[in-house]
Structures are given as C-alpha cells and as structure tokens.
C-alpha positions, -999 to +999 in steps of 0.1 A: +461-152+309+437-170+325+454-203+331+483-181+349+451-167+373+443-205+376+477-215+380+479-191+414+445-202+424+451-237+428+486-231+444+472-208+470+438-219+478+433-255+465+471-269+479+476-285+444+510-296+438+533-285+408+524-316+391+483-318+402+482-279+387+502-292+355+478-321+347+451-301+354+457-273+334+477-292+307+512-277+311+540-287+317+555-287+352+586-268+347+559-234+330+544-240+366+575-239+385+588-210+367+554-189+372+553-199+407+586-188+413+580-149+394+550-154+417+563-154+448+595-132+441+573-100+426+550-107+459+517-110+441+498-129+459+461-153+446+436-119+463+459-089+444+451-099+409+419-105+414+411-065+411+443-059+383+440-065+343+456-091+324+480-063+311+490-055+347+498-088+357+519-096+331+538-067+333+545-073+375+558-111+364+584-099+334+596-066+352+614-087+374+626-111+347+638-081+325+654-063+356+674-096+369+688-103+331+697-083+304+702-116+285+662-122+289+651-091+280+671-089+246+654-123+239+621-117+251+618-087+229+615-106+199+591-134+212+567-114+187+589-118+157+594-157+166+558-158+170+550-147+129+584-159+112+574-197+131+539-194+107+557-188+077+565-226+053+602-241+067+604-223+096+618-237+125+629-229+158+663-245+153+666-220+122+658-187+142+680-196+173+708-199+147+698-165+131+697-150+167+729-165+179+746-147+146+730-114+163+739-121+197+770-147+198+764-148+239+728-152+241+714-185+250+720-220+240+692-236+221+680-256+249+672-224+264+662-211+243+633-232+234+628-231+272+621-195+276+603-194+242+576-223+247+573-207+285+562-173+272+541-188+251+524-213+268+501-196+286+495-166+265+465-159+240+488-165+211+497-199+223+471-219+205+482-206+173+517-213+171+515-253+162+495-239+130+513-230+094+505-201+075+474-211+047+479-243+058+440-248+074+409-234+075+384-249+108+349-251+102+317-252+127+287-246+137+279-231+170+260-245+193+234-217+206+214-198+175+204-166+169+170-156+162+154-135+133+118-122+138+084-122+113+078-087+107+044-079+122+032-109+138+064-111+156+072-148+156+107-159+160+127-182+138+162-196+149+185-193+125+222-212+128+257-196+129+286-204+109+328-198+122+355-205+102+388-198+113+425-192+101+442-211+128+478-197+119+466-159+121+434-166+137+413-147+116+376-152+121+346-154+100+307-154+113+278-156+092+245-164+100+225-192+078+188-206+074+199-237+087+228-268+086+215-282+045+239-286+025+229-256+003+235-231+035+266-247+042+287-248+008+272-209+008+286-204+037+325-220+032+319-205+001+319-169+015+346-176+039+372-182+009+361-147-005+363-131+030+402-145+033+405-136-003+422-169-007+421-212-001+433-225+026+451-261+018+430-279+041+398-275+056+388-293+089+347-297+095+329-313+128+312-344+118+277-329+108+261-343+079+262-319+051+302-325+057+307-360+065+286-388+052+299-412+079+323-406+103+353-426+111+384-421+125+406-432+100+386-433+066+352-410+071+330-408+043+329-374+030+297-359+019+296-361-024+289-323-026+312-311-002+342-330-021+328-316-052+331-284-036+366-290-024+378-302-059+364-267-074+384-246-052+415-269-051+418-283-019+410-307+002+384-322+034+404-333+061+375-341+091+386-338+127+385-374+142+353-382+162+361-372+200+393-358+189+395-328+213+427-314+198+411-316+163+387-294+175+402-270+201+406-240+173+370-237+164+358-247+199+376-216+208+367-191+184+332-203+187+332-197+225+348-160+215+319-156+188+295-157+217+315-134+237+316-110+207+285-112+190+262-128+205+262-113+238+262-076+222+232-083+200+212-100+228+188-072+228+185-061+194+158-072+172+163-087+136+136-091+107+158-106+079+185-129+076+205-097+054+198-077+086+215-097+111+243-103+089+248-063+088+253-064+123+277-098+127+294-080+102+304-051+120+309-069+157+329-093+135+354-063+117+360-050+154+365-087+167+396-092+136+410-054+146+415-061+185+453-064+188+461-095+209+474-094+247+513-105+239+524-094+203+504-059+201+489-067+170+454-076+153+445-109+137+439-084+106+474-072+109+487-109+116+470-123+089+480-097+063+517-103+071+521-135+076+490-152+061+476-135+033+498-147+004+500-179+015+468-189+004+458-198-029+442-176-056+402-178-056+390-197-092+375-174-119+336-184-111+317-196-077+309-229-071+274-240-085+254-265-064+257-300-078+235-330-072+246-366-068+227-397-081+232-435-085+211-451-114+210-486-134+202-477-170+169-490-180+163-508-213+148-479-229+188-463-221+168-430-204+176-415-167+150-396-151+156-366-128+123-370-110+121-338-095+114-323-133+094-352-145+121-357-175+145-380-192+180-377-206+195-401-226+229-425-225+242-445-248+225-477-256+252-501-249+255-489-214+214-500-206+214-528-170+244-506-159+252-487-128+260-450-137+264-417-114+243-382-122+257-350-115+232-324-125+228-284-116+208-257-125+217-261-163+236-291-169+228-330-164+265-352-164+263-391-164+293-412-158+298-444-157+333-463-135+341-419-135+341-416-176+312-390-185+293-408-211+263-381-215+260-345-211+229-324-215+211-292-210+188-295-181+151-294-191+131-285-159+100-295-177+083-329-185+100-348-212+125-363-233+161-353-243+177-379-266+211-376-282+209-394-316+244-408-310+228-422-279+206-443-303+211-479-317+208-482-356+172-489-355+165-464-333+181-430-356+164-444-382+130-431-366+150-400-354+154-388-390+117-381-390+099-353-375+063-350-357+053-330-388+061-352-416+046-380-397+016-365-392+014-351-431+021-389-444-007-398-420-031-373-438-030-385-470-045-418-457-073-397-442-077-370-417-090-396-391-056-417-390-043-379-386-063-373-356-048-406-342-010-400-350-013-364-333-027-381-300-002-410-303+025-379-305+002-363-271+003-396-250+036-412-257+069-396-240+095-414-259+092-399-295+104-428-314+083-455-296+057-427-310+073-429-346+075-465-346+038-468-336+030-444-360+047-465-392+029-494-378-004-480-386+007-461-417+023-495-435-015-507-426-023-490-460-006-508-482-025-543-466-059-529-463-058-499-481-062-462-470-099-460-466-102-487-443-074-474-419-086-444-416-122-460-407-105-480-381-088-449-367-115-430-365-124-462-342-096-460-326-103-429-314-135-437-307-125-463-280-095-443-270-072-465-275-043-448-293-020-480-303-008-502-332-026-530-319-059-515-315-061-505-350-051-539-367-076-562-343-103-536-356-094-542-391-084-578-383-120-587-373-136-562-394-151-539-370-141-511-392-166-522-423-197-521-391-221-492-391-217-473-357-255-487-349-251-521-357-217-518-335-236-507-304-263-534-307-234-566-313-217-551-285-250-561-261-257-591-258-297-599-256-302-619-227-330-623-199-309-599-170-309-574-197-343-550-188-337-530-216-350-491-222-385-496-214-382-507-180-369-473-172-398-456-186 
C-alpha cells in the first residue's frame, strides 16, 4: 500500500513520468498506468489519502473496477484463493486459469488474466510472498539494532542480539533474543525456529555472518563445518544469499524492519533483567504479530501457514542437535590426538600415525576420520589423560596392554619395596601407560643381570635423584654407584679444590 501512496506522490508532486515512477519504484509501467488511471477516474487526488487508511483507499480504487465489470469482480474475488493454491508444489498459474475458465467459460483469456492477477498483487502486502513455495525456505538474520537486558541491582546494561527467521511462502515469523552471534547461540537459535514451525524447511538462506558462512562467495561460499553438520541432522540444506544480492535478501530484510516495528518499538520502555524475561515478552508481541490478518486476503500468517504451509514441511528428527566441534590433526608417532581443552588423548590406529585426520567431538563422544571413514570412536574424558583402544595398538604395543598397574607394581615388590616406590612414580609421571609398562620391564629384567638386591639399591637411588627412568637406574648400577655408602657418595660428588671454602669458613 505504500508504493500505491508513492506511486500518486510522484505523479502529482514530483512530475515523474510513467516510466521514471516504474524504475523508481520497481514496477512495471503498465501497474502504474493502470493505477493512475483508477486514480484519476475515482477522483482521489495525492492531499485526500493522506488523512484515509490503507483499507479506504483500496476500497475507492476497486469500487469502480467492480462497478464498471462484472467480469472483474468475479475474478478479483478469488485473487485470495490464487494467492494460497500458487504456494502449494506444481502450481501454476497456467493450471488455475484453466480450472477457472472450466467455472467461467467467458471469463478472461490467459493473458488477462495474468494481467489483472500480477496487478493486484503487485503492490499489495502479499506481493513479496507469491514467488516463494510452500516449505520450500526458511530466511535467516540477524537484526541490526539490539536489545538490551539489565544487571539486577547495579543496573548496567548488556546488549544482547536478535534473531528472525522467516517462512517466506506464508510469512510466518520467528524472534528470539540471544547472548550474542557464536556459533553456540546461533545453531540454538535455528534450532528453535524448526520446533516453532513444527517442521524443516528444505532450504535455509543465512546472511554471510560467520558462524554461517566460513567464506563467502558468490558461487561456491564456504559453509561454516558446524552449521552443515547441523543441516545434515535435520535433513536439509545451507543455501547462502549471494554477497550484495539484494533479492536474496529482501524477505528477511523485511521482516526484520517489521520486527522493529513490532517488538522493538513496544518494548522500548520496559526494563529486562534476564535473557528468559525478554524472551517472555518477544514471545507475546511475536504471537500477536503471526495473528494480524494481512491487508488483501483477510487472513493471518498463522492461518496462511496452517493451510497452506504446515504439512509441507518435514517431520522434526527424534533428538535435538548436539553441538559438535571440528578439528584437523596429523597423527603423531605415538598414534594419540589430544583435545587440548581437557588436557587428554584418544587413540587411532597405528598405521594411520604422519596422517591428516578430522575430529568431531561433543559433550560425550570424540569421532576421528580420516579421507571421511571414522577410524576411532571414544567416550570423551574431560579430565587429564589417556584413552587407548587396544586394537589401536601395534603387536608390541598390546603386549604391554595385557598388564595392569597392579601386577606391575606387585612383580616390582618382590625385588624390593624400593624398586616399588619407583614403578608407582614411573606410573604417577608418565601419561602414556605402556611407555610406563615398558619402562617398568626395563628395570624389572635388571634382576636377572644384577640381581634383586642391587636394583632395589639403585632405585632407592633413583629416587633419591628423582630421576624416574630406565636409564637412570642402569648407569647407577653400570658405574656402581649403588654398592657406595650415602656418605662416601656425597663426599666423591665434591670435588676438593682451592675455590672450594668448605664448612668452616661459614662459621
């Protein structure tokens, strides 16, 4: 309605010709002829509507229409109908002039009736909707302005961002408002659009922003790994708008410029202390804002949308999506990925170690692939550590994994309770446990070269040193530093020399 109060503007006080107002207000010149024309024969002029509703004026430029041909008025009563059968799959325009000219064998040719159709609709508030199938879409977007929510007590505000998402066939609207544009707000929020329609869309069409599209592009755009996770989960698909594509665009422009009118504006001067409590609120504005029947067709986008719209979708899956994380990693030689944020290691198999491989983890699972073949799965451990699958292992490797800390640490004791002491802090200090176990052996088979008394003497210094390693306790045995009283130890360990001031000097 108001392009038809722009159209009369710029005829009347801007001079524009047909074609200048048609450019301007990208219509086609024979919509502007035709209005100009019910213009001037209903004498309204540019200063009359000015003071008369939208309902008013529309009613002055058909009376006469309706009045001059009965032909007209039999077809522009079912401009409505057109309107929702033209949403449904296979629906043409072609296909419901033939099912009108079956009711009405003398009513207008198909030419004209396209004509009469795309005129009534052209400038109306259903227009925008028509080019749109039914379940076929679902536009995405964040306003621009943001709403703010306030610190109980102190009073300090926070801004917090508003999502849209809208059904462009039926023009259904959803409004939520969200901590922010992460990733984590954002599937949330598409999320809870899907269980607001009660259904999936086919497609759905973000902006650019980041937790959508990695990198845009107008042909190929990199599409953010989460967000096409997210899309596989609920069967269907990320179809970006083009960069600078206006028409891409033009849906969720729209309904976010209504959001503002809707909600915003009437909670201006309310005051919010929780994210929970201003989405009570949208809530409400946003119910009212689906229930408001349209200018043309006398009926709500609720009402639209449960006809024509509602079926079309498809069913929601069993269970909501769960946040996954992406990773890239090349398999080190000990065949272990860490997930650094939990300080712990999962195994893959062996064969697959100085290879790239992708990890998908959640809340409870770890996945690794490799060329999109899962070669691991695992529990997640959100604790410091190692998981190892034993058919991750090479033959060498199980081999160790048949043992346990235990029955290390009892073979251990029965060389002596210091070479026990030293297992259980190899065990402490070493992540991997059979690098531990394989240590461990090392210093055990010691026995049966030097027997059990003197490993256990060079454990116990070992331990003495801190050094908790294979190698520390066969150099001490090696150069005999186990056989060494403690004292005589400390005394070879200083060199006497002339620097050297000794105790007494400190007396």
């Amino acid at each position: 309605m108001g392009k038809i109060r722009e159209l009369l503007r710029l005829h009347e006080k801007c001079g524009l010709s047909n074609r200048q107002i048609a450019r301007a207000l990208n219509i086609s010149r024979p919509v502007v002829r035709e209005y100009l024309i019910n213009f001037k024969l209903s004498g309204i002029i540019y200063q009359s509507i000015t003071t008369m509703s939208d309902d008013e004026v529309m009613r002055v430029l058909e009376k006469r229409k309706k009045e001059s041909c009965e032909r007209y008025r039999i077809l522009s009563e079912r401009f409505p109908y057109l309107v929702k059968e033209l949403k449904k799959p296979g629906v043409t325009l072609d296909l419901l002039w033939q099912e009108y000219r079956k009711q009405y064998p003398k009513g207008y040719s198909y030419p004209q009736f396209c004509y009469h159709f795309r005129i009534w609709h052209s400038l109306s508030s259903v227009s925008m909707h028509l080019e749109h199938k039914a379940g076929e879409k679902m536009f995405v977007d964040y306003t621009g302005k943001k709403l703010k929510i306030y610190e109980r007590g102190t009073g300090k505000e926070k801004e917090v961002e508003v999502f849209v998402a809208i059904l462009p066939a039926s023009g259904l609207t959803y409004i939520e408002a969200t901590q922010s544009q992460r990733k984590e707000d954002w599937l949330k929020a598409n999320e809870n659009a899907f269980y607001y329609f009660e259904g999936v869309p086919g497609q759905i069409v973000p902006d650019c922003l980041k937790s959508a599209v990695t990198k845009a592009n107008k042909y190929e755009p990199d599409i953010n790994p989460c967000y096409a996770d997210f899309a596989r989960h609920y069967s269907t698909v990320i179809v970006p708008a083009r960069p600078y594509g206006a028409r891409d665009k033009a849906m969720v422009e729209n309904a976010v410029k209504i959001t503002y009118r809707r909600v915003f504006a009437p909670l201006r001067d309310r005051l919010f202390y929780s994210l929970d409590e201003l989405n009570e609120a949208i809530k409400d504005l946003l119910e009212e804002h689906n229930n408001t029947p349209f200018q043309r067709i006398k009926m709500s986008r609720r009402e639209l949308f449960d006809e024509t719209e509602k079926t079309t979708l498809k069913p929601l899956p069993l269970r909501r999506y769960e946040l996954k994380e992406f990773r890239r990693f090349k398999v080190p030689s000990n065949y272990h990925i860490e997930i650094r944020e939990d300080n712990h290691y999962y195994s893959v198999p062996w064969q697959y170690k100085g290879r790239n491989v992708t990890v998908i983890y959640t809340a409870s699972t770890v996945e690794i692939y490799h060329k999109n073949i899962r070669i691991a799965l695992h529990k997640r451990e959100e604790k410091r550590g190692y998981t190892t699958s034993k058919g991750h292992m090479p033959s060498q490797h199980r081999f160790y994994a048949e043992w346990s800390p235990e029955e290390m640490i009892t073979r251990a004791k029965e060389i002596g309770d210091e070479t026990r002491a030293l297992v259980e802090k190899i065990f402490e200090s070493k992540g991997c446990l059979h690098l531990s176990y394989k240590t461990c052996l090392g210093i055990i088979d010691l026995s049966r070269r030097y027997g059990a008394r003197r490993v256990n003497r060079a454990s116990e210094r070992a331990l003495e040193f801190h050094s908790y390693s294979y190698k520390a306790v066969k150099n001490i045995l090696e150069k005999g530093l186990d056989k060494l009283a403690e004292e005589t130890l400390l005394l070879e360990s200083f060199p006497v020399h002339s620097n050297i001031r000794g105790g007494d000097y400190f007396n």
